[in-house]
PDB file of N, CA, C and O in Angstrom:
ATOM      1  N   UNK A   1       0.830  -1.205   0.000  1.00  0.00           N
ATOM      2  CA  UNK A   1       0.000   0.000   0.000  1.00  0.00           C
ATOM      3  C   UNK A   1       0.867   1.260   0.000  1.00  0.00           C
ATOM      4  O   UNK A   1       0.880   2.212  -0.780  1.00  0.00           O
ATOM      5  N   UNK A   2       1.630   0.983   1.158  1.00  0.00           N
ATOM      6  CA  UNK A   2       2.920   2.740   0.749  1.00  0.00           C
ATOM      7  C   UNK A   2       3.251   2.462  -0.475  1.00  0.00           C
ATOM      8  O   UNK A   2       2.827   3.244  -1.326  1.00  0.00           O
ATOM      9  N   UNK A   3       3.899   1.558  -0.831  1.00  0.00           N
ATOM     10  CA  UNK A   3       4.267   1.204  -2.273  1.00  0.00           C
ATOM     11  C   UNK A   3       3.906   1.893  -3.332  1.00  0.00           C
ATOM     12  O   UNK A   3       4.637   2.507  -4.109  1.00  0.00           O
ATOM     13  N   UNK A   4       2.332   1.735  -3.355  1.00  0.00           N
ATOM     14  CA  UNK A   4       1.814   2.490  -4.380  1.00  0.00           C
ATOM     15  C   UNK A   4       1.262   3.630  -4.386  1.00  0.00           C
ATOM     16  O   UNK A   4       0.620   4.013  -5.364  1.00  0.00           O
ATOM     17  N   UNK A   5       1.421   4.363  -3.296  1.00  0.00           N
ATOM     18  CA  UNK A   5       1.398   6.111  -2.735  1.00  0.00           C
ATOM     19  C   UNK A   5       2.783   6.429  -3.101  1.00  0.00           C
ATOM     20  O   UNK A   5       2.871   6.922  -4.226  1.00  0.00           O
ATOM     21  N   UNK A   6       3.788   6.300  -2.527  1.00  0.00           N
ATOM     22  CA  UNK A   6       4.901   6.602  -3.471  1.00  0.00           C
ATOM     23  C   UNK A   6       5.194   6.448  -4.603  1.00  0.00           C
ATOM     24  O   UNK A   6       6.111   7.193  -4.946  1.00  0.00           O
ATOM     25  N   UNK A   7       4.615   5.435  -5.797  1.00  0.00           N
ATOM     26  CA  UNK A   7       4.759   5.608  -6.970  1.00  0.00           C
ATOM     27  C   UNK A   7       3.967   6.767  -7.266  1.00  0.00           C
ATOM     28  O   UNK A   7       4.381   7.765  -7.856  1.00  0.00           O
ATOM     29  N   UNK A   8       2.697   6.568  -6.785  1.00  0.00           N
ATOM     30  CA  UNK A   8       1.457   7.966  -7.075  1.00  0.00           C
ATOM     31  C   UNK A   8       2.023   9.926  -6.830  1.00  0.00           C
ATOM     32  O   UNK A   8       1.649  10.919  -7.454  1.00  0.00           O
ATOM     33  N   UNK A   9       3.344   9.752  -5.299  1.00  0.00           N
ATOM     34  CA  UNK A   9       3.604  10.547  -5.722  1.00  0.00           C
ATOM     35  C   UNK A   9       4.878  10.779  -6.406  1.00  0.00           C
ATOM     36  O   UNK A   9       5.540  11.817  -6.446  1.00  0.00           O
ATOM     37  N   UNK A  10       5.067   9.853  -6.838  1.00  0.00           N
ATOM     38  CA  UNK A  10       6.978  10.037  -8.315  1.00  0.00           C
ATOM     39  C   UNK A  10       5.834  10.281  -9.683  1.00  0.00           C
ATOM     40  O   UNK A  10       6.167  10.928 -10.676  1.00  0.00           O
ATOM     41  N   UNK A  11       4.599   9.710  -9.543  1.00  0.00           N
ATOM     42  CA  UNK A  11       4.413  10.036 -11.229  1.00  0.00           C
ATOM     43  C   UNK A  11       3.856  11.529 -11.086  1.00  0.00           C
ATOM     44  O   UNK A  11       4.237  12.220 -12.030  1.00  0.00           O
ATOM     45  N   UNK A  12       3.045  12.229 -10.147  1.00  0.00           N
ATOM     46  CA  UNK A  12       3.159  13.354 -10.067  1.00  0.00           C
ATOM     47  C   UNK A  12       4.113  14.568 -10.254  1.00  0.00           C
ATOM     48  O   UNK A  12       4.038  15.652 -10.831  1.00  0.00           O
ATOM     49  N   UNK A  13       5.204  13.798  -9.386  1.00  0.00           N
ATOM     50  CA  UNK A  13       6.546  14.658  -9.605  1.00  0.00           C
ATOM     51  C   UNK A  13       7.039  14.996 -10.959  1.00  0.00           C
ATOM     52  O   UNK A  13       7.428  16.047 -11.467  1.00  0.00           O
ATOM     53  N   UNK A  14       6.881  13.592 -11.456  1.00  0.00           N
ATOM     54  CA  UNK A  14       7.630  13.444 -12.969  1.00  0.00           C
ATOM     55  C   UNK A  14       6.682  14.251 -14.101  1.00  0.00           C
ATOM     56  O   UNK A  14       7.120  14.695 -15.162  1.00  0.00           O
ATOM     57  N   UNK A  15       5.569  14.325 -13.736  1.00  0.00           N
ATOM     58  CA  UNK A  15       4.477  14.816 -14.291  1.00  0.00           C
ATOM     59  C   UNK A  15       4.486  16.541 -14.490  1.00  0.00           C
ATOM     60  O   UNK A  15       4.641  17.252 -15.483  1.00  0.00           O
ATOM     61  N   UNK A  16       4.259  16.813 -13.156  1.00  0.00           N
ATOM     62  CA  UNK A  16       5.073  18.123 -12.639  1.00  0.00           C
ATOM     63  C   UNK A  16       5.945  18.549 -13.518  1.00  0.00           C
ATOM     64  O   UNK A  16       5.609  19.363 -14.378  1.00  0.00           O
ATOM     65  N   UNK A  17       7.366  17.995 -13.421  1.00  0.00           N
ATOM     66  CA  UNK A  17       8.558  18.442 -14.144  1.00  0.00           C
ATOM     67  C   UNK A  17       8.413  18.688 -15.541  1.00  0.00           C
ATOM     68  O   UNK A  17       8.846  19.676 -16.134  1.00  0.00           O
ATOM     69  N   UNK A  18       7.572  17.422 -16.195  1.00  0.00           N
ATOM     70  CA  UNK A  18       6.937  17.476 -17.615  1.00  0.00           C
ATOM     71  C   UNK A  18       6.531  18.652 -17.953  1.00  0.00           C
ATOM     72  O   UNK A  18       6.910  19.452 -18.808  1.00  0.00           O
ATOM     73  N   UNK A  19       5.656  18.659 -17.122  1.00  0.00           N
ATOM     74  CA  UNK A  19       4.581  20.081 -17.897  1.00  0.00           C
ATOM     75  C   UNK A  19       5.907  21.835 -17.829  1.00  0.00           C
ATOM     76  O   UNK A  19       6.026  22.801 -18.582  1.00  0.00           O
ATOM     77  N   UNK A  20       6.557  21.451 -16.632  1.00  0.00           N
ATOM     78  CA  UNK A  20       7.604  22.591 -16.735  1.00  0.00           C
ATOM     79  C   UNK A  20       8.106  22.893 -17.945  1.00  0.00           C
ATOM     80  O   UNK A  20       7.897  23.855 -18.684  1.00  0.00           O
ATOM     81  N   UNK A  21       8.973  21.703 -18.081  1.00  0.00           N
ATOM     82  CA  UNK A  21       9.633  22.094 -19.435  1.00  0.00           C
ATOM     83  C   UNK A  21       8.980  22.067 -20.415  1.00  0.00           C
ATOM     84  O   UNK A  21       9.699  22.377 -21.364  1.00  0.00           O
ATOM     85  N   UNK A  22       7.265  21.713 -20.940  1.00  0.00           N
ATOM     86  CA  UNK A  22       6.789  21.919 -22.361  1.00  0.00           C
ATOM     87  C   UNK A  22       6.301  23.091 -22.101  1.00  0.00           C
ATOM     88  O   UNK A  22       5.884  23.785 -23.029  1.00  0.00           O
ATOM     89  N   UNK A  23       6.254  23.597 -20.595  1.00  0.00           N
ATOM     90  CA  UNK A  23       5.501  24.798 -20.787  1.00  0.00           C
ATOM     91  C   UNK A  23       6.830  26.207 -20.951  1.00  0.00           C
ATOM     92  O   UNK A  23       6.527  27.343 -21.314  1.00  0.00           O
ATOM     93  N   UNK A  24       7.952  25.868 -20.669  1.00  0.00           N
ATOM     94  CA  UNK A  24       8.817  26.341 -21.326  1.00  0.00           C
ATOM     95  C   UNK A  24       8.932  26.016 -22.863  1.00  0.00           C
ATOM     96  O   UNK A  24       9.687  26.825 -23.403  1.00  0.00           O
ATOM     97  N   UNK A  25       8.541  25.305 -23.525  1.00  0.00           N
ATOM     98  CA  UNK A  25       8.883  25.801 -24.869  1.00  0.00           C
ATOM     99  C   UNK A  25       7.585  26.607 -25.430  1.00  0.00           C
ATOM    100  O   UNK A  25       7.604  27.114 -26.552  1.00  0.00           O
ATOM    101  N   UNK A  26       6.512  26.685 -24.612  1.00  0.00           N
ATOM    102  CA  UNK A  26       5.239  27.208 -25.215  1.00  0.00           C
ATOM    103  C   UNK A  26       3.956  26.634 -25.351  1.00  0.00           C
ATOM    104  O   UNK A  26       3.210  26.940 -26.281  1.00  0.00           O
ATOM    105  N   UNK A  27       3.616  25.696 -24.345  1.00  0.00           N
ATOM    106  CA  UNK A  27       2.780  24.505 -24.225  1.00  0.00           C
ATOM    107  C   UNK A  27       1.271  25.204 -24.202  1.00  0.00           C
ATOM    108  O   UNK A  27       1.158  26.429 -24.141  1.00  0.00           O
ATOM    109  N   UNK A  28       0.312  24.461 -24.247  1.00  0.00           N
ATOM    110  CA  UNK A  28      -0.884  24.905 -24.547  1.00  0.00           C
ATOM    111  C   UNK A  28      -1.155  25.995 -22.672  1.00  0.00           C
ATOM    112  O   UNK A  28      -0.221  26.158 -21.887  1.00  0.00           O
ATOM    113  N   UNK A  29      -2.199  26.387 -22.489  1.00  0.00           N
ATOM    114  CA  UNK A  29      -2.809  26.498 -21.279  1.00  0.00           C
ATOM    115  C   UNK A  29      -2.635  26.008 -20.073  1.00  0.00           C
ATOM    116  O   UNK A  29      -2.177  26.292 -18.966  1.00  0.00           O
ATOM    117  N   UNK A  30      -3.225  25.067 -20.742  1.00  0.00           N
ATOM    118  CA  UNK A  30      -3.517  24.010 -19.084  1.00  0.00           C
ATOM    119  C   UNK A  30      -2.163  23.348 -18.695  1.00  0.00           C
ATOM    120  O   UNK A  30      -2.001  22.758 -17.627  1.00  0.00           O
ATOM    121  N   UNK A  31      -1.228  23.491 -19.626  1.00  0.00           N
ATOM    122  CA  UNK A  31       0.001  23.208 -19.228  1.00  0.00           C
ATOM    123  C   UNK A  31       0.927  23.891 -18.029  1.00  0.00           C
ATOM    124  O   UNK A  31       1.676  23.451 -17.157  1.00  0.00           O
ATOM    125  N   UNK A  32       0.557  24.960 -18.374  1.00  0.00           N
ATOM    126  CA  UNK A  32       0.970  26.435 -18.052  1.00  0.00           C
ATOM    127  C   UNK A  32       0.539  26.525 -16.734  1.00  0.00           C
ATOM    128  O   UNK A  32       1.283  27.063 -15.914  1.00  0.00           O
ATOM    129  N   UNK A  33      -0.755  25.998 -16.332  1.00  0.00           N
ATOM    130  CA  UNK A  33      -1.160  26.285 -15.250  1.00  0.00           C
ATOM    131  C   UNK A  33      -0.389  24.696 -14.268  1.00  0.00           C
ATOM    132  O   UNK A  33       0.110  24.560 -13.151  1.00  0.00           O
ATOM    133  N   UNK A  34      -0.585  24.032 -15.094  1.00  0.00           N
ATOM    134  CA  UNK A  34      -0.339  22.526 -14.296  1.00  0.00           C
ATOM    135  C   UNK A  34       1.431  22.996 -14.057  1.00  0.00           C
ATOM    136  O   UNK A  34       1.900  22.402 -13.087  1.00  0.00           O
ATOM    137  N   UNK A  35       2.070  23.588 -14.503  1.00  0.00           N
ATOM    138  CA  UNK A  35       3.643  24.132 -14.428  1.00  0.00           C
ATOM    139  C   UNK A  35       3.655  25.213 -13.127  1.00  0.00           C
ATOM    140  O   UNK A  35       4.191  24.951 -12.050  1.00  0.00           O
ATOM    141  N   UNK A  36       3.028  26.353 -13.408  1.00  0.00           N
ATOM    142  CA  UNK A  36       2.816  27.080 -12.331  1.00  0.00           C
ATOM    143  C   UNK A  36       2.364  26.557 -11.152  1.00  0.00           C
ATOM    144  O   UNK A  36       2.869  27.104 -10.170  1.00  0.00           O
ATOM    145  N   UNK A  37       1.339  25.409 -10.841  1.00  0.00           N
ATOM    146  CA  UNK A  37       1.117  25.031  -9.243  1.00  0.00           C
ATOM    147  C   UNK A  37       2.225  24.141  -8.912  1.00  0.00           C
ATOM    148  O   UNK A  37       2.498  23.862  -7.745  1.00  0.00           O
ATOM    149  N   UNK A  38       3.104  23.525 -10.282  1.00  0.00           N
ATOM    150  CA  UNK A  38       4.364  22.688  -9.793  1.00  0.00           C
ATOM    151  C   UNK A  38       5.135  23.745  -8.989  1.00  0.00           C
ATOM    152  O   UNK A  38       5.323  23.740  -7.773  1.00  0.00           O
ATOM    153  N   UNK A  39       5.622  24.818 -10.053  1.00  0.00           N
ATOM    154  CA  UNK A  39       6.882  25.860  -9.345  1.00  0.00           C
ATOM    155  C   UNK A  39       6.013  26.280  -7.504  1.00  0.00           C
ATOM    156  O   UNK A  39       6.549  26.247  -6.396  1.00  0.00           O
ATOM    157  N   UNK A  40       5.025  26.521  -7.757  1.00  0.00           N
ATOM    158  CA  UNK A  40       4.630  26.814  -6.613  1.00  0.00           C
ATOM    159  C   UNK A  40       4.575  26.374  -5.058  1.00  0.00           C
ATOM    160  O   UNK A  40       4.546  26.941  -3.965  1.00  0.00           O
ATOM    161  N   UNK A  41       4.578  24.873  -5.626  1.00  0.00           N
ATOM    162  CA  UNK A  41       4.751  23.766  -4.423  1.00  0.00           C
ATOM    163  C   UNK A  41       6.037  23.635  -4.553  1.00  0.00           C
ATOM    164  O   UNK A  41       6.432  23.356  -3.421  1.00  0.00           O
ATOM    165  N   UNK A  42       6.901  23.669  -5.241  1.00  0.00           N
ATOM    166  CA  UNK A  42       8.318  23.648  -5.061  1.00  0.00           C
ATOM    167  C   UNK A  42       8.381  24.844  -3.865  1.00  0.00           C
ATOM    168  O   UNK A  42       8.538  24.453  -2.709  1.00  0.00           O
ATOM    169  N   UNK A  43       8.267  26.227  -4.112  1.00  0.00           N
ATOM    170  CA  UNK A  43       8.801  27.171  -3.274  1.00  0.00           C
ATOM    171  C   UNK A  43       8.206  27.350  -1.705  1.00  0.00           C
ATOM    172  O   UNK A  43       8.553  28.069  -0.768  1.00  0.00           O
ATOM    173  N   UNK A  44       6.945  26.161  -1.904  1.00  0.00           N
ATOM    174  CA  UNK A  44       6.035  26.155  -0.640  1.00  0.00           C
ATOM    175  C   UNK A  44       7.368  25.220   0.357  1.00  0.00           C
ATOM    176  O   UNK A  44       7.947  25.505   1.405  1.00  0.00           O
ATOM    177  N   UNK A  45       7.453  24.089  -0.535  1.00  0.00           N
ATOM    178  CA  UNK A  45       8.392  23.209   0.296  1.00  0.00           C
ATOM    179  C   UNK A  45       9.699  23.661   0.413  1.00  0.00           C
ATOM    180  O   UNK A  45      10.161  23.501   1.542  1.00  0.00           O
ATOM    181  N   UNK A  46      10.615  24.297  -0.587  1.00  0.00           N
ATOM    182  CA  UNK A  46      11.511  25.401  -0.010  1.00  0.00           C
ATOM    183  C   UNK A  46      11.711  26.451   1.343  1.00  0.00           C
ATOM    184  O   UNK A  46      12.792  26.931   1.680  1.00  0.00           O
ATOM    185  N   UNK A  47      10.585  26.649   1.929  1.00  0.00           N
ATOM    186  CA  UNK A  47      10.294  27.591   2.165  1.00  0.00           C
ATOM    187  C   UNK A  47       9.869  27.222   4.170  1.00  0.00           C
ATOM    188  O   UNK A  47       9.930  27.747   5.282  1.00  0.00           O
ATOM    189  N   UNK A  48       9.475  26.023   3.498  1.00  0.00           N
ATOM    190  CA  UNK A  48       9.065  24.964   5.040  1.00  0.00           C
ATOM    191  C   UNK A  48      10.186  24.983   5.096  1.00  0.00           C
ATOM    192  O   UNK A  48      10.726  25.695   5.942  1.00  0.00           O
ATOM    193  N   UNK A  49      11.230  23.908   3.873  1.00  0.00           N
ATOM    194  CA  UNK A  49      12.817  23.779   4.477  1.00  0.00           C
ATOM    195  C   UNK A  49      13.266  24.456   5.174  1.00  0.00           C
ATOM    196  O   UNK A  49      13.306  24.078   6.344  1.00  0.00           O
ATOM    197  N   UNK A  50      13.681  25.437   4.922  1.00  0.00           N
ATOM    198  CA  UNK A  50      14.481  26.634   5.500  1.00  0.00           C
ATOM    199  C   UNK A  50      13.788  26.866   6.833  1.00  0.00           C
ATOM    200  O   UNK A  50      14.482  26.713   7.838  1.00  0.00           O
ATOM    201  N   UNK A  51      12.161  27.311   7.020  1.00  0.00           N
ATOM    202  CA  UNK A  51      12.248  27.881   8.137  1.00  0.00           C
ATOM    203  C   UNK A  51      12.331  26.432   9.391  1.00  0.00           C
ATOM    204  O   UNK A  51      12.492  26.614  10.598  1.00  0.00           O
ATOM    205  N   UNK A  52      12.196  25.213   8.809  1.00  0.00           N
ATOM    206  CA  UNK A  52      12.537  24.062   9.804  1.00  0.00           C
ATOM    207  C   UNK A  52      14.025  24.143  10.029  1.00  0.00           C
ATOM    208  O   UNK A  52      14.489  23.913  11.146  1.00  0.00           O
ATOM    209  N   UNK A  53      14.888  24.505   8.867  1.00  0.00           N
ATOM    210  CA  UNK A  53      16.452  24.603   9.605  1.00  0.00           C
ATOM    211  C   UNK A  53      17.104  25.629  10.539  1.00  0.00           C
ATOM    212  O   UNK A  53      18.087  25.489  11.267  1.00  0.00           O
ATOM    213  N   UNK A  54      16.198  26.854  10.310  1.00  0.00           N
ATOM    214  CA  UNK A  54      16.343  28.016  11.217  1.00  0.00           C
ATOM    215  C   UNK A  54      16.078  27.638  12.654  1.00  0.00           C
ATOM    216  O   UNK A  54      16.819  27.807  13.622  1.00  0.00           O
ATOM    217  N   UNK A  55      14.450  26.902  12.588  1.00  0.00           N
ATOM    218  CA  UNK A  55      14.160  26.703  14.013  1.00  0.00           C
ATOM    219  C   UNK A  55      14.932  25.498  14.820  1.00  0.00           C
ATOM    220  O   UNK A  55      14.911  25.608  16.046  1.00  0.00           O
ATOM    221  N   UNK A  56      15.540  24.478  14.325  1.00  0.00           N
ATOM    222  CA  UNK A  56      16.180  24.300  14.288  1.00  0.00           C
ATOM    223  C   UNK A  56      17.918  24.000  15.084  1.00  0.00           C
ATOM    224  O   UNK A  56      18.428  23.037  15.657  1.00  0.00           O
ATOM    225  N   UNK A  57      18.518  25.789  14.623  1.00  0.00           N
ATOM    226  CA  UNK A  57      19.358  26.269  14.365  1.00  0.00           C
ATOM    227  C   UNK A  57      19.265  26.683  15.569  1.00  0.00           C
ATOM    228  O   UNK A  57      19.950  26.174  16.457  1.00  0.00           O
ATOM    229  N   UNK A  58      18.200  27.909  15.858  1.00  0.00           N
ATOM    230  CA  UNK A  58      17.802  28.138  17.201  1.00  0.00           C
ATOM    231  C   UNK A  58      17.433  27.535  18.343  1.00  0.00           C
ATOM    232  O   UNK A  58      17.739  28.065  19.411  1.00  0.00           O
ATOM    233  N   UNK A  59      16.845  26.543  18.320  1.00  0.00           N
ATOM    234  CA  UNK A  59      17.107  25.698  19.151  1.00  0.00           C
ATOM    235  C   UNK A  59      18.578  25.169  19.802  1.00  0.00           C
ATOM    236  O   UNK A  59      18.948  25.230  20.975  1.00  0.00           O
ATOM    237  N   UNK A  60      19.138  24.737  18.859  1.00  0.00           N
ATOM    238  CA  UNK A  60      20.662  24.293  19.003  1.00  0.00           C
ATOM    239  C   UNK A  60      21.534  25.270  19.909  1.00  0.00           C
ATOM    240  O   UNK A  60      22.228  24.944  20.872  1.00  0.00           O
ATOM    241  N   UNK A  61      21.322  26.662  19.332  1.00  0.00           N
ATOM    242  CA  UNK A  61      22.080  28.171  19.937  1.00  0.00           C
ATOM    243  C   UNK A  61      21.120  28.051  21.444  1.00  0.00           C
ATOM    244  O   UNK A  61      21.902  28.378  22.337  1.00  0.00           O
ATOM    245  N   UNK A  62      20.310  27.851  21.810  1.00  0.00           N
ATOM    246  CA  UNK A  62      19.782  28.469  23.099  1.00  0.00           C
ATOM    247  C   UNK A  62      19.853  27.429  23.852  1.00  0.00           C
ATOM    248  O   UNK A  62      19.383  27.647  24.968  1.00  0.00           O
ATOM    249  N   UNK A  63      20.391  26.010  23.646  1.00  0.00           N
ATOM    250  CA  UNK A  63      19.801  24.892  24.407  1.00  0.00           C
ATOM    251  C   UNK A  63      19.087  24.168  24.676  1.00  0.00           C
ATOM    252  O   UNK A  63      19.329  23.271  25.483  1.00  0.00           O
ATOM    253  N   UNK A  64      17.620  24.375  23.893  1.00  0.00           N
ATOM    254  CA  UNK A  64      16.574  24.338  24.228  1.00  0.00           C
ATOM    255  C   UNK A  64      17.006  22.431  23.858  1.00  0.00           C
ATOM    256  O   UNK A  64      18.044  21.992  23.364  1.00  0.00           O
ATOM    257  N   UNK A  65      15.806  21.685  24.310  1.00  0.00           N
ATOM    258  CA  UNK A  65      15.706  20.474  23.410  1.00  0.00           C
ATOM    259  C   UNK A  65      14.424  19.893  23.236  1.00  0.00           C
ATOM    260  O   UNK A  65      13.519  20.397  23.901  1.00  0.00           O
ATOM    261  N   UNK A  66      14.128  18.877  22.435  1.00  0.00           N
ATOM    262  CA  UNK A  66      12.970  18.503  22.529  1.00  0.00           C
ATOM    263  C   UNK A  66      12.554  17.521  23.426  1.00  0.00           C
ATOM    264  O   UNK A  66      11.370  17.187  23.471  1.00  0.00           O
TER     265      UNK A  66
END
Protein backbone atom coordinates (compact mmCIF):
# COMPACT_ATOMS: atom_id res chain seq x y z
CA UNK A 1 0.00 0.00 0.00
CA UNK A 2 2.92 2.74 0.75
CA UNK A 3 4.27 1.20 -2.27
CA UNK A 4 1.81 2.49 -4.38
CA UNK A 5 1.40 6.11 -2.73
CA UNK A 6 4.90 6.60 -3.47
CA UNK A 7 4.76 5.61 -6.97
CA UNK A 8 1.46 7.97 -7.08
CA UNK A 9 3.60 10.55 -5.72
CA UNK A 10 6.98 10.04 -8.32
CA UNK A 11 4.41 10.04 -11.23
CA UNK A 12 3.16 13.35 -10.07
CA UNK A 13 6.55 14.66 -9.60
CA UNK A 14 7.63 13.44 -12.97
CA UNK A 15 4.48 14.82 -14.29
CA UNK A 16 5.07 18.12 -12.64
CA UNK A 17 8.56 18.44 -14.14
CA UNK A 18 6.94 17.48 -17.61
CA UNK A 19 4.58 20.08 -17.90
CA UNK A 20 7.60 22.59 -16.74
CA UNK A 21 9.63 22.09 -19.44
CA UNK A 22 6.79 21.92 -22.36
CA UNK A 23 5.50 24.80 -20.79
CA UNK A 24 8.82 26.34 -21.33
CA UNK A 25 8.88 25.80 -24.87
CA UNK A 26 5.24 27.21 -25.21
CA UNK A 27 2.78 24.50 -24.23
CA UNK A 28 -0.88 24.91 -24.55
CA UNK A 29 -2.81 26.50 -21.28
CA UNK A 30 -3.52 24.01 -19.08
CA UNK A 31 0.00 23.21 -19.23
CA UNK A 32 0.97 26.43 -18.05
CA UNK A 33 -1.16 26.28 -15.25
CA UNK A 34 -0.34 22.53 -14.30
CA UNK A 35 3.64 24.13 -14.43
CA UNK A 36 2.82 27.08 -12.33
CA UNK A 37 1.12 25.03 -9.24
CA UNK A 38 4.36 22.69 -9.79
CA UNK A 39 6.88 25.86 -9.34
CA UNK A 40 4.63 26.81 -6.61
CA UNK A 41 4.75 23.77 -4.42
CA UNK A 42 8.32 23.65 -5.06
CA UNK A 43 8.80 27.17 -3.27
CA UNK A 44 6.04 26.15 -0.64
CA UNK A 45 8.39 23.21 0.30
CA UNK A 46 11.51 25.40 -0.01
CA UNK A 47 10.29 27.59 2.17
CA UNK A 48 9.07 24.96 5.04
CA UNK A 49 12.82 23.78 4.48
CA UNK A 50 14.48 26.63 5.50
CA UNK A 51 12.25 27.88 8.14
CA UNK A 52 12.54 24.06 9.80
CA UNK A 53 16.45 24.60 9.60
CA UNK A 54 16.34 28.02 11.22
CA UNK A 55 14.16 26.70 14.01
CA UNK A 56 16.18 24.30 14.29
CA UNK A 57 19.36 26.27 14.37
CA UNK A 58 17.80 28.14 17.20
CA UNK A 59 17.11 25.70 19.15
CA UNK A 60 20.66 24.29 19.00
CA UNK A 61 22.08 28.17 19.94
CA UNK A 62 19.78 28.47 23.10
CA UNK A 63 19.80 24.89 24.41
CA UNK A 64 16.57 24.34 24.23
CA UNK A 65 15.71 20.47 23.41
CA UNK A 66 12.97 18.50 22.53
Amino acid sequence: MVGLVLLGVLALVVGGCACVVWADRGGPRWVRGVAAATLAAGQLVCRSEESRRRRRSLKRNTGDSD
